[in-house]
C-alpha positions as CSV (number, residue, x, y, z in Angstrom):
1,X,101.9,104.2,115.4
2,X,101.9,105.6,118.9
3,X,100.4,108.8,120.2
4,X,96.8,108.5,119.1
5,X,93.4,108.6,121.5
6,X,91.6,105.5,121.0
7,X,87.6,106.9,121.1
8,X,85.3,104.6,121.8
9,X,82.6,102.6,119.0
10,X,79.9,104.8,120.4
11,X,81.8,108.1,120.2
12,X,82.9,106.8,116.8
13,X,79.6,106.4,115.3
14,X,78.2,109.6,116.8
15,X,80.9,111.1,115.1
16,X,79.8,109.7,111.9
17,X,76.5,111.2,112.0
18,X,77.8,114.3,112.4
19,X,80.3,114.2,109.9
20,X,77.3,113.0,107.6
21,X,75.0,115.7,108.5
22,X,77.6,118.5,107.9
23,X,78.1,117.0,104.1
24,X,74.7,117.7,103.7
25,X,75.0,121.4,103.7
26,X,76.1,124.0,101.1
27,X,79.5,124.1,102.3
28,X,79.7,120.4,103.1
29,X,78.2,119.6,99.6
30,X,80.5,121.9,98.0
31,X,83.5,120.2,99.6
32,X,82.2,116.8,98.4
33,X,81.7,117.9,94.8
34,X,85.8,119.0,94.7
35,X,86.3,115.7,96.4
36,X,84.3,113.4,94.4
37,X,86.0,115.6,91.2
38,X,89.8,114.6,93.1
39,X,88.9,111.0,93.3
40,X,87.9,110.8,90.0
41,X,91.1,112.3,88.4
42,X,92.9,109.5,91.0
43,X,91.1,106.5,90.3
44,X,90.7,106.9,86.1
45,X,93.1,104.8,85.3
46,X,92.8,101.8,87.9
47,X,92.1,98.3,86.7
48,X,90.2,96.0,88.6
49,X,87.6,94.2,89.5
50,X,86.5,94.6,93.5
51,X,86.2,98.1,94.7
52,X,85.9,99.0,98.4
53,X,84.8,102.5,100.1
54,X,84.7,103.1,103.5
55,X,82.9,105.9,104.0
56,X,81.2,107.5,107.2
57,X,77.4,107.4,105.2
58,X,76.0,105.4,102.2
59,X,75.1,108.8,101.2
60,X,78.5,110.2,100.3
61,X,80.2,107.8,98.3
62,X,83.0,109.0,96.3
63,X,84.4,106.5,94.6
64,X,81.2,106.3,91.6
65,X,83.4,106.9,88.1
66,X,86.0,104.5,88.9
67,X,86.4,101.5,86.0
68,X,86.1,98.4,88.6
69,X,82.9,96.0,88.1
70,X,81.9,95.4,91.8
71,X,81.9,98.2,93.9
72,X,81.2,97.6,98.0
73,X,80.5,100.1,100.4
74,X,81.3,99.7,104.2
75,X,79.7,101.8,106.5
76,X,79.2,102.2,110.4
77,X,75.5,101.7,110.7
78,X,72.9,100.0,109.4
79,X,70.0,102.0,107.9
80,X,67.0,100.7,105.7
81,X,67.8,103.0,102.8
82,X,71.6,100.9,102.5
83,X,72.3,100.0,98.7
84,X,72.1,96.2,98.1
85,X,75.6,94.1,99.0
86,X,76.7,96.7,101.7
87,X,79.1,96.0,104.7
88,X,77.7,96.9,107.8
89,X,80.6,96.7,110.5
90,X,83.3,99.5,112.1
91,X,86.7,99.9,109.7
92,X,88.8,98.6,112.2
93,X,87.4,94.8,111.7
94,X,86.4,94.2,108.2
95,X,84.5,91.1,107.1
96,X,86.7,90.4,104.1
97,X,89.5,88.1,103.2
98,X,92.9,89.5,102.7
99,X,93.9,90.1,99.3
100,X,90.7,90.0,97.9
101,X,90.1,94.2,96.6
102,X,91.7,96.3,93.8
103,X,91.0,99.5,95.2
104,X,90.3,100.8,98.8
105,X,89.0,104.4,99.2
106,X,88.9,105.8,102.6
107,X,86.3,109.0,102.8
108,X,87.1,110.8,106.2
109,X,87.3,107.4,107.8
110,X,90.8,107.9,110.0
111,X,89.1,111.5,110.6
112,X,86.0,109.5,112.9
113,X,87.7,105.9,112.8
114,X,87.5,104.6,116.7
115,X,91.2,103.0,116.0
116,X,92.3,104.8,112.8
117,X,96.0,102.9,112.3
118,X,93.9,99.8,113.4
119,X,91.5,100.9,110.1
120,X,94.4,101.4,108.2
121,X,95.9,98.2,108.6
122,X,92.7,96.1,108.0
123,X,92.7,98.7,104.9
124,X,95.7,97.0,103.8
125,X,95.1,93.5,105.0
126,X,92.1,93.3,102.4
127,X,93.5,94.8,99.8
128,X,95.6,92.7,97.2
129,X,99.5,92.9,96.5
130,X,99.5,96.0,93.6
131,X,96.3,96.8,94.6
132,X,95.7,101.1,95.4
133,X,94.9,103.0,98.2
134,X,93.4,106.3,98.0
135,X,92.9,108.2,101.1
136,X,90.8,111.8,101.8
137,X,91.3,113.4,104.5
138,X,91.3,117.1,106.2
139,X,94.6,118.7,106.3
140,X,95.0,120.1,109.6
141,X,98.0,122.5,108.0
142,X,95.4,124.6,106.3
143,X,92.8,127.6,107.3
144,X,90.6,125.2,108.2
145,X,93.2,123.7,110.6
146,X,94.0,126.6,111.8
147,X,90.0,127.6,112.6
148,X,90.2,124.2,114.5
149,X,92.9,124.6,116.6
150,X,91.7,128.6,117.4
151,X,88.1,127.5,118.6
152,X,88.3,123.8,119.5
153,X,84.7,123.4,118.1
154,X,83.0,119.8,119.0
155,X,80.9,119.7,116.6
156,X,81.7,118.1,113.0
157,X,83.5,118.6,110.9
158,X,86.5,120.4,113.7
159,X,85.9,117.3,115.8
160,X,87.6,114.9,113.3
161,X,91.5,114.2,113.8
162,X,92.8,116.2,111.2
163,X,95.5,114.0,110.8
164,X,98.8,114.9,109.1
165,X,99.7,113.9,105.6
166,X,103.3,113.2,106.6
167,X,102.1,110.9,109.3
168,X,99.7,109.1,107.4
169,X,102.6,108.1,105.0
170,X,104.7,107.0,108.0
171,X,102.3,104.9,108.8
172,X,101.9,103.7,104.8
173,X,105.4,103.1,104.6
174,X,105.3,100.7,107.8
175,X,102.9,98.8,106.0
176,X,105.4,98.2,102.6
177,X,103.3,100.3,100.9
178,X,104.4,102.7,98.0
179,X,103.5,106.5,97.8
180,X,102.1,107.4,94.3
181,X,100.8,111.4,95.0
182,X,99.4,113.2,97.2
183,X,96.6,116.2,96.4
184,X,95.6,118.9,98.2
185,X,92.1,120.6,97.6
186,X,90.1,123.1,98.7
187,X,92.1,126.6,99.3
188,X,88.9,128.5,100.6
189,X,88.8,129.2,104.4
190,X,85.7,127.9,105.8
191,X,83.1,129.9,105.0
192,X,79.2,129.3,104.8
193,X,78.5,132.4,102.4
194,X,78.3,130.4,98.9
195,X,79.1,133.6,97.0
196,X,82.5,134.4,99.1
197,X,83.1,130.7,98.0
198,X,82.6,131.3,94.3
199,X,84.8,134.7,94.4
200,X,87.5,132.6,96.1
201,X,87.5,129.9,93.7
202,X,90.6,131.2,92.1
203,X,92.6,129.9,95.4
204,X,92.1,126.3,94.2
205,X,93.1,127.5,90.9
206,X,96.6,128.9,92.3
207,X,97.1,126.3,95.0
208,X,96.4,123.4,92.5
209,X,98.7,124.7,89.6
210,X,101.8,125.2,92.7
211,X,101.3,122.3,94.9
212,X,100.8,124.4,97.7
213,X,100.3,122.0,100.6
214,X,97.4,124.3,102.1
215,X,94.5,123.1,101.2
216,X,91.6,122.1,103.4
217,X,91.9,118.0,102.1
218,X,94.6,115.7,100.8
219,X,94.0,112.8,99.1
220,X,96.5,110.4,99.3
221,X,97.3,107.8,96.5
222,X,99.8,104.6,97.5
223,X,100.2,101.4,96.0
224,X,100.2,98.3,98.3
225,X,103.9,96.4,97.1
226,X,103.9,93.1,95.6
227,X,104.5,90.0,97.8
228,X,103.9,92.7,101.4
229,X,102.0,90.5,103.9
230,X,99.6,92.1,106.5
231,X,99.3,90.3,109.7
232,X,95.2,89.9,110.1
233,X,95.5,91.5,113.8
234,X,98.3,94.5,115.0
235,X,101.3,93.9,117.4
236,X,101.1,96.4,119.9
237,X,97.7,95.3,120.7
238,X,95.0,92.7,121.5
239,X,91.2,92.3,120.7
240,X,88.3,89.9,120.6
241,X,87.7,88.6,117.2
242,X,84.6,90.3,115.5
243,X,81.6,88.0,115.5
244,X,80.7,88.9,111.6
245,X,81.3,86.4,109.3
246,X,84.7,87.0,106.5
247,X,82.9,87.5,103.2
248,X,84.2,84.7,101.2
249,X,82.1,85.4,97.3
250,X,80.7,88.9,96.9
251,X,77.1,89.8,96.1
252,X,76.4,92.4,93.4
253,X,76.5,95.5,94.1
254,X,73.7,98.2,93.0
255,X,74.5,101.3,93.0
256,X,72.2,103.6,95.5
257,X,70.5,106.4,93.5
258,X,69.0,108.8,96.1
259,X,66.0,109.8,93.2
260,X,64.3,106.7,93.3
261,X,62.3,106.5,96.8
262,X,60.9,109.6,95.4
C-alpha cells in the first residue's frame, strides 16, 4: 500500500467541501441519483442490523434503501444541521469497536480521505467477519479520467484521487477480504449541458449491458471473510491515538430529511 501522497486533515476537509458543493449541481446531482440507483441494486439483499456510511457530507448519503435497522453516518465536520446519532471524526480513526457493523459504504471517501489505505483499514477493522463492503469511487480509466489527467483542474471533483479499481482490490485482498462485483456507471463525458446528458443516456444503457470498464464510477462490492482479524493500527506506520471515545452501544439513528427546516 505504498505510493500514495498522504494530504494533510486540513487539505482533506477542504477537499470535502468541495466535493460537497460540486454534488450540489445538475451534473453533480445527476451523478448521485445513478449512484444512489447503483447502491441500491448492491445493498438489496444485505441482512443486518448496523449500517455505516462514510460520506464526505450528511447531505449525500447513499446508502437510504438498504434493509439494516440502524443506519450511522460519519462525516468530516461538524455542522448544526447533522442528523441525530452522527460520527463526527476523519475516516482514518473511527470511534467504533471492531466487529461491530453489517455494512460499510464508502461515498468518494478514499477520493478526499487524508490517508485513504489508512480509511480503508479502519473500514475493515469495524466491520464484522461476513460483513459487506461497498465502495464508490471515480474511475480514473474513463472520459472523465481522461479530462483530469488533460487539464489537471484543482478544483473538485478532478482534485480527488481517482483511484484505480484494480488497486483498490489489491489492497481488499490484503485485508482477507472477498471480491463480490464490481459496477461501473456513468458513460457520459462530463458535461454541464443537461440536455447533451439526456441524449447520451443511451451510453449507460450500452456500457451497463457489456461491462464496459469505462464508466465515470465503480462501485465495488467485497465481503469481509470469516474469522480475518484487522490489527486496530497499520504496520508501516505510527500515530497518536485519537482522543474520541470508541462507541461502545449505538444511539438511534434518524434519518435527516432536508424538507423539514423548511
Amino acid at each position: 500500500m505504498r505510493g500514495l501522497k498522504v494530504k494533510s486533515d486540513m487539505e482533506a476537509e477542504r477537499l470535502q467541501k468541495e466535493f460537497e458543493t460540486w454534488f450540489q449541481s445538475p451534473l453533480g446531482q445527476t451523478m448521485l441519483a445513478s449512484q444512489r440507483q447503483t447502491v441500491e441494486h448492491s445493498i438489496g439483499r444485505f441482512f443486518g442490523y448496523h449500517q455505516l456510511e462514510l460520506l464526505v457530507s450528511h447531505e449525500l448519503p447513499v446508502g437510504q434503501s438498504s434493509l439494516l435497522g440502524h443506519r450511522i453516518i460519519s462525516v468530516p465536520r461538524w455542522e448544526k444541521e447533522l442528523p441525530e446519532g452522527s460520527l463526527v471524526c476523519h475516516s482514518h480513526e473511527l470511534p467504533l469497536e471492531s466487529d461491530s457493523i453489517d455494512l460499510v459504504i464508502l461515498h468518494h471517501t478514499l477520493d478526499v480521505a487524508a490517508r485513504p489505505h489508512q480509511s480503508l483499514r479502519e473500514a475493515a477493522r469495524v466491520l464484522r467477519s461476513g460483513g459487506h463492503m461497498v465502495i464508490v469511487g471515480f474511475n480514473p480509466l474513463s472520459a472523465w479520467g481522461l479530462r483530469r489527467a488533460i487539464f489537471r483542474s484543482p478544483k473538485a471533483p478532478w482534485s480527488g484521487r481517482f483511484l484505480t479499481s484494480s488497486r483498490l482490490e489489491d489492497w481488499l485482498s490484503l485485508l482477507d477480504f472477498r471480491l463480490k462485483d464490481v459496477h461501473y456507471r456513468f458513460y457520459a463525458p462530463p458535461v454541464t449541458n443537461l440536455q447533451w446528458l439526456s441524449r447520451l443516456a443511451f451510453l449507460d444503457k450500452f456500457g451497463a449491458r457489456f461491462r464496459l470498464p469505462l464508466g465515470a464510477y465503480y462501485t465495488i462490492v467485497a465481503q469481509k471473510r470469516v474469522g480475518c482479524v484487522i490489527p486496530l493500527r497499520p504496520q508501516w506506520r505510527r500515530s497518536r491515538v485519537a482522543g474520541a471515545a470508541v462507541v461502545h452501544q449505538f444511539t438511534p439513528y434518524r434519518p435527516y430529511k432536508k424538507n423539514e427546516d423548511s
